[in-house]
C-alpha positions in Angstrom: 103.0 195.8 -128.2 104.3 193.4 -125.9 105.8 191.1 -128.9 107.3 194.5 -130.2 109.2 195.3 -126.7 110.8 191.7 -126.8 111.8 192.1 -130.2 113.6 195.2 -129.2 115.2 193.8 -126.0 116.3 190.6 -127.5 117.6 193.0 -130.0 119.4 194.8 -127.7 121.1 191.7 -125.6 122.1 190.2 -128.7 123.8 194.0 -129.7 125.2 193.7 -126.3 126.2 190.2 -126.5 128.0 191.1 -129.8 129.7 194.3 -128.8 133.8 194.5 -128.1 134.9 194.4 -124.3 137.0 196.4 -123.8 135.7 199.1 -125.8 137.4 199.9 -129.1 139.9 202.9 -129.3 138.4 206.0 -131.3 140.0 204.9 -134.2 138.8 201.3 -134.1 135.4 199.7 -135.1 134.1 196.5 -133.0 133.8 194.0 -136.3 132.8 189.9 -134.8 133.5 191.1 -131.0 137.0 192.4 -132.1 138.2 195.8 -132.3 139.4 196.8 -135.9 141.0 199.6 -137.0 138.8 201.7 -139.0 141.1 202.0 -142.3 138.6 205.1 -143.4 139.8 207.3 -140.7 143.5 207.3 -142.1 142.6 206.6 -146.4 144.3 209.8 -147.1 147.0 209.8 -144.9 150.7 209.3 -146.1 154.1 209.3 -143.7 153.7 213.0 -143.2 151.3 212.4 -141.1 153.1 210.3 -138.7 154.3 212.4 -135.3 156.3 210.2 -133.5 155.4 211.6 -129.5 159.1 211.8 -127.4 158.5 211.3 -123.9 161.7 212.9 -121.8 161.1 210.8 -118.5 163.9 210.0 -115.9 166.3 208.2 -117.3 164.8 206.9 -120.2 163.5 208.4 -123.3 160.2 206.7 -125.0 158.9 207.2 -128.5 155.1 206.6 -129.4 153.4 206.1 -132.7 149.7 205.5 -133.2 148.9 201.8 -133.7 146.2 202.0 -136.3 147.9 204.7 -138.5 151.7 202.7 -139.2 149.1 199.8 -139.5 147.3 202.0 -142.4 150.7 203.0 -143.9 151.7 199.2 -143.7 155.1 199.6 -141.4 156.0 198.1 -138.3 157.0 199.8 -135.6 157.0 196.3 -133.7 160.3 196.2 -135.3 161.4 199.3 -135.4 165.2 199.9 -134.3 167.1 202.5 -132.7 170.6 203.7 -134.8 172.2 200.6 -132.9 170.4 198.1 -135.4 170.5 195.2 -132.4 167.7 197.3 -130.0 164.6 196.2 -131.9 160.9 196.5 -131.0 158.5 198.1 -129.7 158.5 197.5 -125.7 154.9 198.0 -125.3 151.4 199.0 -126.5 149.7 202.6 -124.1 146.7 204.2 -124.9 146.4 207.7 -125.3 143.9 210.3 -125.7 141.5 207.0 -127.1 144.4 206.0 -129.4 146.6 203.0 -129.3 150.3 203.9 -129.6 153.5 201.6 -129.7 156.0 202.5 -127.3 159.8 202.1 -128.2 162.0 203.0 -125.4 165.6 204.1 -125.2 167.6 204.6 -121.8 168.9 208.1 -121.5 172.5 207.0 -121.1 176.1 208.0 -122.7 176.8 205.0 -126.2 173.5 203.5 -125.7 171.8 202.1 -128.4 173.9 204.3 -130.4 172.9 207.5 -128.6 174.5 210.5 -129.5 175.5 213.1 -126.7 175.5 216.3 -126.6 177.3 218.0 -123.0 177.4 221.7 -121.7 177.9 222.6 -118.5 174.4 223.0 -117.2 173.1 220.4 -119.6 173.2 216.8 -121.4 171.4 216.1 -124.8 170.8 212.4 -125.7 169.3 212.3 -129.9 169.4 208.4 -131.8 167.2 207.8 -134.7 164.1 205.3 -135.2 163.7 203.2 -138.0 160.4 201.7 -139.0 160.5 198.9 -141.1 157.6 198.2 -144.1 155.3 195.3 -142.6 155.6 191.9 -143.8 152.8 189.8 -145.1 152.6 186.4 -144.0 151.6 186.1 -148.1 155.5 187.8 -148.4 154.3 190.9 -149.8 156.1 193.6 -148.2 153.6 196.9 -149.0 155.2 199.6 -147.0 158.5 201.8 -147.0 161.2 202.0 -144.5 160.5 205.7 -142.4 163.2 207.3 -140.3 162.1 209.7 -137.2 165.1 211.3 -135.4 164.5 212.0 -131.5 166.3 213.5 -128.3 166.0 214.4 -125.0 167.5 217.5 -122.9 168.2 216.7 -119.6 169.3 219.3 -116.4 172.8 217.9 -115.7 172.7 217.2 -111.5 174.3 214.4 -109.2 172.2 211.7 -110.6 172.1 212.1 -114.3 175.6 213.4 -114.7 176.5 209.6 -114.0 175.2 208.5 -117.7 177.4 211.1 -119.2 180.5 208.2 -118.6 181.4 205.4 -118.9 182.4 203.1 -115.4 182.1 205.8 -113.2 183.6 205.4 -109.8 180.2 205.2 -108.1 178.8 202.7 -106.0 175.1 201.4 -105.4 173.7 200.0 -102.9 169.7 199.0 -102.0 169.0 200.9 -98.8 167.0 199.4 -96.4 162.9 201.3 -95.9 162.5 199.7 -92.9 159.8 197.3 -93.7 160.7 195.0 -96.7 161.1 197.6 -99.5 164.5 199.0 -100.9 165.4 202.0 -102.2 168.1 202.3 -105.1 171.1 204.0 -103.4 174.4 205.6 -105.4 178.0 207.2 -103.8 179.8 208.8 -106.8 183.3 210.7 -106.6 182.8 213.8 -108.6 185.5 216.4 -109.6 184.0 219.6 -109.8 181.7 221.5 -107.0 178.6 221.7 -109.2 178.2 217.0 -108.8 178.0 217.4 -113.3 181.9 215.8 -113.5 181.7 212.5 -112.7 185.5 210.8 -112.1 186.0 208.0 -114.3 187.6 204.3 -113.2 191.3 205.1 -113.8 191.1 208.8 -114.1 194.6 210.3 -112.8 194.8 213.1 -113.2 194.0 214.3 -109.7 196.9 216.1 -107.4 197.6 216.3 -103.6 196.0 219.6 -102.4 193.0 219.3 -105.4 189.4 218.6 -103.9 187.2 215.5 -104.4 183.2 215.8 -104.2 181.6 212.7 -103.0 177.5 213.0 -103.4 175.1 210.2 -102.7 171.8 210.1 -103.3 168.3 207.7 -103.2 165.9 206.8 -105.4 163.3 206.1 -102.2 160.0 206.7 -103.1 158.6 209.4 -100.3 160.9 212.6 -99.3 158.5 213.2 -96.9 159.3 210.7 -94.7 162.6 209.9 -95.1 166.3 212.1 -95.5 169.8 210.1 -96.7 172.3 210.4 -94.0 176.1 209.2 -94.0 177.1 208.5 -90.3 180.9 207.7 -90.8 183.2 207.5 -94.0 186.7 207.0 -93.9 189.9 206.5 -96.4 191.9 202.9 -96.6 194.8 202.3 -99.2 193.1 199.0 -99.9 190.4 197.3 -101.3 189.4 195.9 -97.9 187.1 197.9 -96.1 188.4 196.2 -92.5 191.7 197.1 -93.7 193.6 198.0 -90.8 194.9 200.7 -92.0 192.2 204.0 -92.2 191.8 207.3 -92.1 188.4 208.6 -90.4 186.8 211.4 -92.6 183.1 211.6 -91.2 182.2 210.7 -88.0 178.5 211.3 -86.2 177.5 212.7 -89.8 180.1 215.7 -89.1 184.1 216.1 -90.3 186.0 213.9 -88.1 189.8 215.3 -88.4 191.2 219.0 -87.9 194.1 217.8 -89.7 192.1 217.4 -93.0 190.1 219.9 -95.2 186.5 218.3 -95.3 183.6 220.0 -96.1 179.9 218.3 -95.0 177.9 220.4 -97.7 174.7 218.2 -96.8 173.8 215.7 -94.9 170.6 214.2 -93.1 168.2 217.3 -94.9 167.0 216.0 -98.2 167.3 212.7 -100.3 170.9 213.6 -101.4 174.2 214.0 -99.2 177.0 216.3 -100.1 180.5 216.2 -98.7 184.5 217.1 -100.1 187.8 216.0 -99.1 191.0 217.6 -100.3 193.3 214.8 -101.9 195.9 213.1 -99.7 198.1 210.3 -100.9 199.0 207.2 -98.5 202.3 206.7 -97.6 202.9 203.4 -99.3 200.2 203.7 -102.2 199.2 206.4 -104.4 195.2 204.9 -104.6 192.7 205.2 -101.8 189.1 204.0 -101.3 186.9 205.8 -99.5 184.3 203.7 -97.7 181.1 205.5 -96.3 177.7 203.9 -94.1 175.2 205.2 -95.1 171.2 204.7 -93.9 168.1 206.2 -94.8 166.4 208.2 -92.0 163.0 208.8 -90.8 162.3 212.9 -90.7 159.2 212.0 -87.9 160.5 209.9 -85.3 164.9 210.4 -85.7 167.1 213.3 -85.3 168.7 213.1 -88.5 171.1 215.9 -89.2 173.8 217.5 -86.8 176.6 215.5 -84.8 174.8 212.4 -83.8 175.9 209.3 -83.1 175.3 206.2 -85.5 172.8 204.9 -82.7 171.2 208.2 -81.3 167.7 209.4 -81.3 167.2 206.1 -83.0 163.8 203.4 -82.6 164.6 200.2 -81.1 161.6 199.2 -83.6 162.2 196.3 -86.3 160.8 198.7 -88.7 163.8 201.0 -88.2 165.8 201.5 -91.3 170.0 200.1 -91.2 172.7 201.0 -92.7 174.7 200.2 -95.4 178.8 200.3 -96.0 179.3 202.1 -99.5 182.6 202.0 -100.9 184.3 204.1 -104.1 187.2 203.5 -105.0 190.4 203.0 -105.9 191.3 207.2 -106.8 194.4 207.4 -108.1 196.5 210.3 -106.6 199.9 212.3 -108.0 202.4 213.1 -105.7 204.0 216.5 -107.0 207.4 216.1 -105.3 208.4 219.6 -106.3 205.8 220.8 -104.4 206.6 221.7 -100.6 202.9 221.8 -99.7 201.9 218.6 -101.3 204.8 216.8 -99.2 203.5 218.3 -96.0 200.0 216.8 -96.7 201.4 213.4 -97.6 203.0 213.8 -94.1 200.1 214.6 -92.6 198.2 211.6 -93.6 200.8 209.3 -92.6 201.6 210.5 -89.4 197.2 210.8 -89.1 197.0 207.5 -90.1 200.2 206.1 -87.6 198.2 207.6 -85.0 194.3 206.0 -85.5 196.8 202.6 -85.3 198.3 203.4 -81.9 195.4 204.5 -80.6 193.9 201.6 -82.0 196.4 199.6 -80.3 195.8 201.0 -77.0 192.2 200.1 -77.0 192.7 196.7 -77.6 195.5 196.2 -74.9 
């Protein structure tokens, strides 16, 4: 009896000894300590049987098929391309419901990859297609067919994703400081419609004196509970240099700074995303502007973050405290419409506004 029960357990250590760690997918078998994949699970299969799984996620749009079926079909989805016949490869291997599936990935994004887009107004619809190649032996036998799976991904057009709908936005980005030593992805884009889905393009022109501008901002920080975006100050220069001399203030303390000019603070300080409008103006020497804004993230527990504050208020002297940034956008290029008695006036305006932040300027410094 004894001699029986060692039999058994020797039995069993060498089953153990032998058995495949990790543990083989459910349509593997362990063969020699090495997961397999059990061909007899997919004999009858054909390419019909192949459902490519689309993953929507942000930004990026990921296509899986199951390892050990392409395998069984002989193709290769570790060369698989998208339309664009340069993005090759699978960029990954995930496991899902038991089952091993390559992962190609695409980012959602306007000519990418040869993307094809599809725009409404509330909307923006990426498709491209993936081609799987037959596999090739080592022996040069090539035993599979190419396959071709078309994909796409809806997205809900907002101030983030309405930025891959273009090409060189005027947007700006910026890592934003946590407070510790993390940082969180930051973008200022000029928009021309109320809704943030119009994103203005580098050398767009087509904007007029008396038109509005939407600037939005927002943060890819990891935990809206504890922190808000806030812009502090933002202000207009005909030049690249944001010490330029020569400025306009737009925001100050988070709030409008100037009677004298039409700006609307739609949000600011309340959720991970600031919202703000200017009417266009025009510099008396130039017909481009920048618009330069600081920027910092803000911590909902321990700051006052929306309202009229100054840059310093209600704010820890703690190291962990989170800074600012300066983000600039720029340059927007304005028309002048000369027959126009209103667009004159606010030409005017700005000037004389901007003559004035010099002699006050001035004054301070004397």
């Amino acid at each position: 009896m004894k001699l029986l029960f060692g039999l058994l357990l020797a039995a069993l250590l060498r089953a153990a000894e032998l058995a495949c760690v990790p543990e083989c997918a459910t349509d593997e078998i362990c063969q020699n300590v090495t997961c397999q994949c059990n061909s007899t699970m997919y004999k009858n299969s054909t390419y019909l049987d192949i459902h490519p799984i689309v993953k929507c996620l942000s930004g990026k749009m990921v296509v899986s098929v199951g390892k050990c079926l392409t395998n069984t079909l002989h193709i290769d989805p570790q060369n698989t391309t998208l339309a664009d016949a340069n993005c090759t490869g699978a960029s990954n291997i995930t496991l899902l419901n038991g089952i091993f599936l390559y992962d190609i990935t695409a980012i959602a994004r306007t000519a990418y990859c040869g993307n094809v887009m599809k725009l409404n107004t509330t909307h923006v619809t990426y498709s491209n297609m993936l081609h799987i190649p037959p596999l090739k032996y080592a022996s040069g036998v090539i035993a599979g067919n190419k396959v071709e799976f078309p994909f796409s991904c809806t997205y809900l057009l907002d101030i983030k994703t309405s930025l891959d709908t273009v090409l060189k936005p005027l947007a700006s980005t910026i890592g934003l400081s946590t407070g510790g030593s993390g940082l969180a992805s930051t973008t200022m884009a000029a928009y021309s419609n109320p809704s943030y889905t119009s994103p203005i393009t580098s050398g767009q022109e087509d904007m007029s004196i008396g038109s509005t501008i939407y600037f939005g901002m927002t943060t890819e920080v990891g935990d809206a509970d504890v922190f808000v975006l806030r812009v502090d100050t933002c202000y207009a220069t005909p030049t690249q240099d944001p010490n330029s001399a020569i400025k306009v203030s737009l925001i100050e303390n988070g709030c409008p700074a100037n009677g004298d000019v039409s700006i609307q603070v739609v949000s600011n300080g309340e959720s991970l995303q600031v919202r703000f409008s200017i009417s266009v103006f025009i510099f008396k020497s130039t017909s481009s502007a920048y618009i330069y804004c600081s920027a910092r993230l803000c911590v909902k527990a321990s700051q006052q973050c929306t309202g009229c504050r100054p840059n310093n208020s209600s704010r820890s002297d703690n190291v962990g405290t989170p800074s600012s940034s300066i983000f600039g956008v720029g340059p927007l290029y304005f028309q002048d419409l000369n027959d126009s008695s209103s667009s004159s006036q606010t030409a005017v305006a700005w000037t004389v506004l901007g003559s004035s932040l010099l002699m006050l300027l001035s004054l301070r410094l004397m």
